[in-house]
N, C-alpha and C positions, 0 to 999 in steps of 0.2 A: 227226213225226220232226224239223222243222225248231224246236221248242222243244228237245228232244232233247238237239241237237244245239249249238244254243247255252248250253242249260245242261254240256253237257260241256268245249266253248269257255273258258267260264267260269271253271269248276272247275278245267280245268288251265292257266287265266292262274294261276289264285290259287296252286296246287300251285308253279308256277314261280316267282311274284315273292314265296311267303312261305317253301313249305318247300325247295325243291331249290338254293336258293341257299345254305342253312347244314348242315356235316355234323350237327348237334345235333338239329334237325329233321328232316333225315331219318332219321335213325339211331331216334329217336321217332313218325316215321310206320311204319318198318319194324316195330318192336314192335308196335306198335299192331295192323299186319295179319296177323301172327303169334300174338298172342293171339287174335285174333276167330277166326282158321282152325285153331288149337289142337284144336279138338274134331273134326274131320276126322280127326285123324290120329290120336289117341286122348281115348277116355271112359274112363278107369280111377276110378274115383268117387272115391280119396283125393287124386290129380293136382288135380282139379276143384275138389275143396275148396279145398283148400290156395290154388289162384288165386285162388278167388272170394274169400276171407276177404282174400287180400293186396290185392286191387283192392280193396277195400270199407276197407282199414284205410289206403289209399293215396289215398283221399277224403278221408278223415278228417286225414291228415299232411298234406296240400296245403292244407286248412282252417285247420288248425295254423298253417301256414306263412304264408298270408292275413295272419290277423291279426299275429301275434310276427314274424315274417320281414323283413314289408313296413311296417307299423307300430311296431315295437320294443317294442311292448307284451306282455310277456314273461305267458304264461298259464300256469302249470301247474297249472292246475286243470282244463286243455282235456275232459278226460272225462266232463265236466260234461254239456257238448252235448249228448255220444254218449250218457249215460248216461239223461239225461233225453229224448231221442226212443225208445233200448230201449225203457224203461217206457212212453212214451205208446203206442207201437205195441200190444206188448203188452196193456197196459189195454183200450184201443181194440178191439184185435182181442176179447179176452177177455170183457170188460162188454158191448160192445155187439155183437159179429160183425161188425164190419165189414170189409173186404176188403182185402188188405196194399196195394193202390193208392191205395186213400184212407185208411187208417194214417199210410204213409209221407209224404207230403204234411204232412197235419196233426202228426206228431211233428216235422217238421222247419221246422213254424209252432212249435211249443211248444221248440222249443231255441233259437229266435232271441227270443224271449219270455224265455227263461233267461240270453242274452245280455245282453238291456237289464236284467236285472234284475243281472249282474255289474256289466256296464259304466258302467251310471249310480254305482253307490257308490266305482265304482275310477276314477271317469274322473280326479281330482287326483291321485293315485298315480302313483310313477312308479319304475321301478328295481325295488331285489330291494322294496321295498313292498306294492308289484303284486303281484308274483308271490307273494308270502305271502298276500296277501288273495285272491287266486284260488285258491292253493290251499285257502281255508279252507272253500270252496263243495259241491266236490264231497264232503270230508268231513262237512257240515252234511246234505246230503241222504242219504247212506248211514247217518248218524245215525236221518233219518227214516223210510228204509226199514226200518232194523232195528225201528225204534220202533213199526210197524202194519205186524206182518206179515200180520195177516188182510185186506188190501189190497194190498200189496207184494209179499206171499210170502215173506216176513224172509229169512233163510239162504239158502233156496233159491231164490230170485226166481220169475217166475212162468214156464212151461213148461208145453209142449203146444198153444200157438197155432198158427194156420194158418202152412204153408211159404209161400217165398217164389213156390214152382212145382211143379207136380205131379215133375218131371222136372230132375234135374242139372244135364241140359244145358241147359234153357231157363232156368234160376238163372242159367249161365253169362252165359248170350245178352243177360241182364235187367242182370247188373251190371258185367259188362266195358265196353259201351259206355256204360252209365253213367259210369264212370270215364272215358272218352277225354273225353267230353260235357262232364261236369264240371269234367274238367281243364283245358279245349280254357277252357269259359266262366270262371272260376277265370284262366289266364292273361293271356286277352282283358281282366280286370277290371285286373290289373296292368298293362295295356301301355296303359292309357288314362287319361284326367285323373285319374279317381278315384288310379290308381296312382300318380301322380307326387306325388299331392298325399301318400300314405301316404307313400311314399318320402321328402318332405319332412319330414316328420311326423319320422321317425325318425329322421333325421339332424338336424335342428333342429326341436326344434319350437317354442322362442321365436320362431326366424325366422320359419315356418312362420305363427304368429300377427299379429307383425309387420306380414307382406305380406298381411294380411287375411282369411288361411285362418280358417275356424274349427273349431279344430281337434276341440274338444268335439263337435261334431256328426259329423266324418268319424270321428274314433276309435269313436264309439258305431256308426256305420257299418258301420265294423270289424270290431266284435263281432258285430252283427248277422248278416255276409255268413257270418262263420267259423262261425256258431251254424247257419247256415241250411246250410251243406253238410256241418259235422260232423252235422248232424241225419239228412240225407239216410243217409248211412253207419251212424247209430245206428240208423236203423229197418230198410234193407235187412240190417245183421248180425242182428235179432232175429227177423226171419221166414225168415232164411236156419237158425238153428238154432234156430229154433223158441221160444227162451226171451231172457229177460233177468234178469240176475241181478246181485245187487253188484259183479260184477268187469267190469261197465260203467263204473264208477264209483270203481273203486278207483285210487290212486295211482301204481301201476306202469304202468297207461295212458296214464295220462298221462306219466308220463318216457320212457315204449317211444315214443310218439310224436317226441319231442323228440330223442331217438337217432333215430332213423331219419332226420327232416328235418334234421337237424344231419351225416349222415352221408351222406345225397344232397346237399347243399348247400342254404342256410335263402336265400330272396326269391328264388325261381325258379320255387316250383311245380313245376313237373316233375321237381326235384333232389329231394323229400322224396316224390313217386309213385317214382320209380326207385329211392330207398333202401329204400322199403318191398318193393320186388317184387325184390329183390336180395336181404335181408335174411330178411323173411318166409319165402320158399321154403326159400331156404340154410338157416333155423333146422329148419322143418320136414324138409325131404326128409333133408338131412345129419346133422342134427347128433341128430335125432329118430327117424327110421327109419333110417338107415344107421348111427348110429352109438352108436344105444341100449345097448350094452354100457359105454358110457363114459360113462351118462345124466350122472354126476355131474360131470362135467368138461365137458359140452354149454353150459353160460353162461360156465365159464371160456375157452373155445377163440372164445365169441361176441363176448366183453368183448374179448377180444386180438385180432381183428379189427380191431372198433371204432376199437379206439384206433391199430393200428397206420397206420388209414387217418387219423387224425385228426392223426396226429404228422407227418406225409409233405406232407398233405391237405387243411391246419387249415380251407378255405374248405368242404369236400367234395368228394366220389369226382366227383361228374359236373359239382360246378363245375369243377374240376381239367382236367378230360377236355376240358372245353369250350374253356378260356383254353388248352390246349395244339393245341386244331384252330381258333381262332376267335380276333379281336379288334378291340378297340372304334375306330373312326373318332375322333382327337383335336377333329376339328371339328363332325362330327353326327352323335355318340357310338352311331354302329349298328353291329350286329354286321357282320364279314367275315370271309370265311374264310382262314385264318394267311398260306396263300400268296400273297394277293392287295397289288400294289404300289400300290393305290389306290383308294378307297373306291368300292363300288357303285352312290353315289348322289350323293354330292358331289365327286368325284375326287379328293380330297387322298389327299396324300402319307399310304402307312400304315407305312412303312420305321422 
């Protein structure tokens, strides 16, 4: 009882000095405990979906983010990842039987595999250069897909592998806190050397070089980490529905991703998680089932959205939200919350 008891000690030192101090955090701890208790109050099987695919495409946009966000190394190729851990999962599962726990794992070795293989040829690139040569990746590989279909499953990719769980709800159970998990380690990466060093990156990165970063190594870094969690996402989607197919890999994925972390707010991580679970739903419950009669007008009503938040917005919806309950210490640049006349940690002036 008495370890117990210090590990709850613990737990709510840390609750206190990291999340109860800022509204942003809490407001994101609250989600967080509300998704996990979700299934309590209803299992409706299309509800269910709908989450899990958003939490699962909200890994993927915070990976996104990872790299382009915090590094400025603009991908849109990003579906590449997801596209190439689908496949391995699937294969994996398929060729050999093996069990979506060790699928997953191993496609999200073979997307950071995919990442060194962008990264190394892009690492001198820089600007819209980049981002053409990225995009040219995930085209090359759908090229190959179509080219051996009796491998691939051309058109139709491959379907009928194992689920991700006998039961819905244990799907839910398996990739909700994956997401907080990933998210939780994902921003832990930002908030530490590695992060500051990206952050430098992006902002200068002659300077960056300069003061003896090297930059080539932490870039390739980069890719790797974004490869390794969009991977994660690419394999849980493919045992979640069972298949993988070219539109893992197609190029609306990659820009759906880019709108959404552009639309939560891009170098935050949790701004491109909340744009996708805003967006996602909204798209599906609303604009899909509630408002199917007007199927064809459903992307025009989504695009006008978008934009309307982006013209209001231009940083994002929940960077927005944040700078209007939160801001930064002039002297040791940490968050406080708006009303406060003096920093939490160093007392300066925040007037």
């Amino acid at each position: 009882m008495s370890i117990l008891a210090a590990y709850f000690t613990k737990g709510f030192k840390l609750l206190r000095g990291e999340i109860f101090i800022l509204p942003s955090r809490m407001v994101f701890l609250l989600v967080g405990i509300l998704l996990l208790i979700f299934p309590v109050f209803s299992q409706e099987p299309f509800i269910l979906r709908v989450l899990i695919i958003a939490a699962i495409f909200a890994i993927f946009a915070a990976s996104w983010d990872l790299l382009s966000g915090f590094t400025g190394q603009i991908n849109f190729g990003h579906a590449l990842f997801f596209g190439v851990s689908a496949y391995a999962a699937a294969l994996l599962n398929e060729k050999l039987g093996l069990a979506p726990w060790a699928t997953i794992p191993i496609s999200a070795i073979a997307a950071v595999l995919s990442g060194l293989i962008v990264g190394i040829p892009c690492l001198r690139l820089r600007g819209t250069y980049l981002a053409f040569a990225t995009l040219a990746f995930p085209l090359i590989l759908l090229g190959v897909v179509y080219a051996v279909p009796g491998f691939s499953g051309g058109e139709l990719g491959i379907y009928g592998i194992d689920s991700l769980a006998k039961s819905r709800v244990v799907s839910y159970y398996i990739v909700i806190p994956s997401m907080i998990i990933l998210g939780f380690i994902m921003w832990k990466l930002t908030d530490s050397k590695i992060g500051l060093i990206f952050h430098a990156i992006r902002e200068d990165e002659v300077t960056a070089r300069a003061s003896g970063i090297n930059t080539t190594r932490y870039k390739l870094l980069a890719f790797c980490l974004s490869g390794l969690f969009a991977g994660i996402a690419g394999g849980l989607y493919a045992h979640f529905v069972k298949a993988a197919g070219p539109s893992t890999l197609e190029l609306l994925l990659s820009f759906q991703v880019i709108i959404w972390a552009v639309f939560g707010g891009i170098a935050t991580i949790y701004g491109p998680i909340a744009g996708v679970l805003i967006l996602y739903p909204f798209t599906e419950f609303v604009l899909v089932r509630y408002l199917a009669a007007i199927s064809s007008a459903k992307m025009l009503i989504f695009a006008f959205i978008v934009l309307l938040v982006l013209l209001f917005m231009p940083q994002g919806l929940i960077t927005w939200l944040r700078d209007k309950t939160e801001k930064i210490c002039p002297r040791c640049k940490l968050q406080n919350v708006a009303w406060r006349r003096k920093c939490r940690v160093c007392t300066a002036n925040l007037d």
